[in-house]
C-alpha positions in Angstrom: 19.3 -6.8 -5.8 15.6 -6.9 -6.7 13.1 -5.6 -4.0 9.2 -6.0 -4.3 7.6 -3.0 -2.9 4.0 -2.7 -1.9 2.9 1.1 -2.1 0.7 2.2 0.1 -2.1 4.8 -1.3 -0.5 7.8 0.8 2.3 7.7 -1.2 0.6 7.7 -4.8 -1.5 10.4 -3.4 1.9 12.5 -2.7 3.0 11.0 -6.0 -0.2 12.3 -8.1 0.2 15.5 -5.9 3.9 15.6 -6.6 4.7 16.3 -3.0 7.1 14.8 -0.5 9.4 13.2 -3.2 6.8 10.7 -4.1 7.7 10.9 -8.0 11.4 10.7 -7.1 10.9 7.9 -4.7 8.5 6.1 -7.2 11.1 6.1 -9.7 13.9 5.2 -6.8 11.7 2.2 -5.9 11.2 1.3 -9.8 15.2 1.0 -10.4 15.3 -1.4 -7.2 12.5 -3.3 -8.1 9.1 -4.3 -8.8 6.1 -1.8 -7.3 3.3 -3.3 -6.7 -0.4 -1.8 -5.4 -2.9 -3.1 -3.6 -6.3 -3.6 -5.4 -7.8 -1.6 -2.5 -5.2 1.2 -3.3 -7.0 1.1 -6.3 -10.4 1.7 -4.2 -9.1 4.3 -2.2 -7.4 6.4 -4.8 -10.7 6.3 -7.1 -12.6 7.5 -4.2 -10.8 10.8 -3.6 -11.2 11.5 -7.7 -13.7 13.2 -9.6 -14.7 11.5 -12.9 -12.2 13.5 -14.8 -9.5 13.6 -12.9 -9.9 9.2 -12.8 -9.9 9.2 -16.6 -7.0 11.2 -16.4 -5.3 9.7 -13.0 -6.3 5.8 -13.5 -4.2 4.9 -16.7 -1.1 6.4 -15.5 -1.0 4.4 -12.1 -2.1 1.6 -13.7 1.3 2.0 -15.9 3.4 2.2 -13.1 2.4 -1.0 -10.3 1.2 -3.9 -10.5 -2.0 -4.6 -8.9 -2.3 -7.2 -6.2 -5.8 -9.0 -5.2 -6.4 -9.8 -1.7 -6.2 -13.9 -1.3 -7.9 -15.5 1.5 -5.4 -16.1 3.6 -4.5 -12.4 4.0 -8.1 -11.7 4.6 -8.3 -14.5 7.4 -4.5 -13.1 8.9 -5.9 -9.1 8.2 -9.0 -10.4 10.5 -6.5 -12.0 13.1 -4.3 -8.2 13.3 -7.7 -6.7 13.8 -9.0 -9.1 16.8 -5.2 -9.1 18.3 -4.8 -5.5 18.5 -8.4 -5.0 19.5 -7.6 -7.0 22.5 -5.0 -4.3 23.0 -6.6 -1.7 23.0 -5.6 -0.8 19.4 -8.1 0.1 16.7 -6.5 -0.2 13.3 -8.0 0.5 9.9 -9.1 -3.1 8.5 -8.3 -1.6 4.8 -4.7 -1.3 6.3 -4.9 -4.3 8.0 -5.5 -6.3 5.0 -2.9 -4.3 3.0 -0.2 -5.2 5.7 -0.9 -9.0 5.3 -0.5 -8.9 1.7 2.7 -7.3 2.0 3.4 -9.8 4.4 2.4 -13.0 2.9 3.8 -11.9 -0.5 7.0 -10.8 1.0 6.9 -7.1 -0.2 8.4 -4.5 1.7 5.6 -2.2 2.2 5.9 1.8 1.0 4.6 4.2 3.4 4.6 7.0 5.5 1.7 6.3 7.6 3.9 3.9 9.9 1.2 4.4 12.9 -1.4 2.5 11.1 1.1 -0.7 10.6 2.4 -2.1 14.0 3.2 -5.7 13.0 6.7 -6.7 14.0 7.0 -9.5 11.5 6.1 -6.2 8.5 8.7 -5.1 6.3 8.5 -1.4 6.0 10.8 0.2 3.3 13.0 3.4 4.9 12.7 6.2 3.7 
């Protein structure tokens, strides 16, 4: 069976920080499947990296997903979780927001631990 997994950036921060299992479950997730990463994973992770340790950091992600862009459709449905669960009284990140449409549109199951910042029912979460 072939999975497509969307990793969220806590877990390649655990994976480049070799905590929580990360580099056991990247490899777990890599004999299943195909791992992909958002391109604002790619945003995030640079952020938290000091020149060096990007030079050193980059390649080696790179080498192990598959980058995703964000179409427009998951920007207009990222945009429709945000004013939905606004009107709930929920405030979620809009980085997360549009991470969880492209897992949804592009039928990924999406790889993370921070489950509290993805509440959509019709989400695929991988367990863990």
């Amino acid at each position: 069976m072939t999975g497509h997994f969307l990793v969220d950036t806590d877990e390649w921060i655990n994976f480049f920080n070799k905590r929580d299992n990360a580099l056991e479950l990247v490899a777990e997730l890599d004999s299943k499947g195909e791992i992909s990463s958002s391109i604002l994973t790619v945003t995030e992770l640079r952020a938290g990296w000091r020149t060096e340790a990007a030079k050193r950091f980059m390649p080696i992600f790179y080498a192990q997903t598959k980058i995703v862009n964000v179409s427009l459709e998951a920007a207009e449905l990222a945009g429709k979780f945000l004013k939905d669960y606004s009107a709930k009284g929920i405030s979620l990140p809009t980085v997360d927001t549009i991470i969880a449409a492209t897992a949804i549109l592009g039928n990924f199951q999406l790889v993370t631990r921070n489950k509290k910042d993805y509440p959509m029912p019709e989400l695929k979460l991988y367990t863990f």
